[in-house]
C-alpha positions in Angstrom: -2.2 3.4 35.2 -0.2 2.1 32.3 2.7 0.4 31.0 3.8 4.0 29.7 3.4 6.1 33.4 5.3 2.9 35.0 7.8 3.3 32.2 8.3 6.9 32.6 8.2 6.5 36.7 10.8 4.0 36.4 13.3 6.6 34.1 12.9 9.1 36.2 13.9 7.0 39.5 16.6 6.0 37.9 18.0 8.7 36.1 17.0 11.1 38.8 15.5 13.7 36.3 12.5 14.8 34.5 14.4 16.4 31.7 16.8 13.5 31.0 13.7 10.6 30.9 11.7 12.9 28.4 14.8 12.6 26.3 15.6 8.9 26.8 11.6 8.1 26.3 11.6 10.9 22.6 9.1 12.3 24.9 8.3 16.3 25.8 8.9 17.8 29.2 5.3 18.4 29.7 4.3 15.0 28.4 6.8 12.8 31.1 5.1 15.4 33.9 1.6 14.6 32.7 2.5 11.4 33.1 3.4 11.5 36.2 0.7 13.5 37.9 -1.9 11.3 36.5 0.1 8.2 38.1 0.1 10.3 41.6 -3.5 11.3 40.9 -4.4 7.7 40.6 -2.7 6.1 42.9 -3.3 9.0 45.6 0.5 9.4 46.9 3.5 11.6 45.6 5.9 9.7 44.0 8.8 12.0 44.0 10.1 15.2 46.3 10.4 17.9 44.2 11.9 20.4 45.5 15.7 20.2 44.9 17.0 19.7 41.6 16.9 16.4 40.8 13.5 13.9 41.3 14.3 12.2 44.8 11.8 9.2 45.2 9.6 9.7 48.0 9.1 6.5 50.9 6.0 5.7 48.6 7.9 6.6 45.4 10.2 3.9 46.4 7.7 1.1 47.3 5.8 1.8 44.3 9.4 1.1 42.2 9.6 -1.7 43.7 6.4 -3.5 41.5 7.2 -1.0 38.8 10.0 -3.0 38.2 8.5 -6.2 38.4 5.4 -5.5 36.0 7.8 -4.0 33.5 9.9 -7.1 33.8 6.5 -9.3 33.3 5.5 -6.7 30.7 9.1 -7.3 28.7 8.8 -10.7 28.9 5.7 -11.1 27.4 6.8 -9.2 24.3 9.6 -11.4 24.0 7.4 -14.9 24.6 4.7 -14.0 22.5 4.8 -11.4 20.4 6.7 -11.5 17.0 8.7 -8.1 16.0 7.5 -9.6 12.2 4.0 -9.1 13.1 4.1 -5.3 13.7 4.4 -3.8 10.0 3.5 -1.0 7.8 4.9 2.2 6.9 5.2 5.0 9.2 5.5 8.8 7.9 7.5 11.0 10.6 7.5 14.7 9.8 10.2 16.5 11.7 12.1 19.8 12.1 15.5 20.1 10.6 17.5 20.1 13.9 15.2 16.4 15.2 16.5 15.0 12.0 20.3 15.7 12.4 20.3 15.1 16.1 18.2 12.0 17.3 16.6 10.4 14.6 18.6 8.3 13.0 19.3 6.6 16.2 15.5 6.2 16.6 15.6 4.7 12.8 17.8 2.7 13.6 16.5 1.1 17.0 12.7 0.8 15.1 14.3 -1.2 12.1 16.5 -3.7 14.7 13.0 -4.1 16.6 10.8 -4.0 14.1 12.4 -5.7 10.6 8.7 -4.8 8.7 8.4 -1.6 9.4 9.2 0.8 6.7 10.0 4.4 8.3 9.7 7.2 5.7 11.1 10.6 7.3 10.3 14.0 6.2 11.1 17.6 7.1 8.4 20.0 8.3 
């Protein structure tokens, strides 16, 4: 278990899809359902019913968002207590398609340089 799964459980509670979190998250379909099996695998419980169309939250799926919440809360508040955005820097090289670079990755630019002031993204097409 990790900060990650709990993120990615705690997008898809609330926006009630797996398709919809893997594009909040800049994550792949396959990636945000790996993430979650490995989270039911540990834990031993299915987190969501799936099968309608959305991801309803099972009884357990719903205790277990519960202190999802709370650690991501603890987890968020940490970052902001103690660690300094100035500290993260470097240069990052993202290689992407044509259509990632038109569509969302100038928002993603522009969140990392609010966040992170030092970084220096450098974006290239593939």
């Amino acid at each position: 278990m990790n900060i990650k799964s709990l993120e990615t459980f705690f997008w898809i509670a609330k926006l009630g899809s797996f398709r919809a979190t893997a594009k909040k998250l800049y994550a792949s379909q396959p990636t945000i359902s790996a993430r979650i099996s490995g989270l039911e695998d540990e834990l031993g419980i299915e987190l969501f019913d799936r099968s309608g169309r959305n991801a309803v939250l099972t009884a357990k799926g719903r205790q277990v968002l519960s202190y999802a919440e709370k650690i991501l809360q603890l987890h968020a508040e940490l970052l902001d207590t103690v660690a300094s955005p100035d500290a993260i820097q470097g240069t990052i090289r993202l290689g992407v398609a044509e259509t990632i670079a038109y569509t969302w990755l100038p928002e993603l630019i522009e969140r990392i340089n609010e966040t992170y002031p030092a970084i220096n993204l450098a974006a290239c097409r593939t």
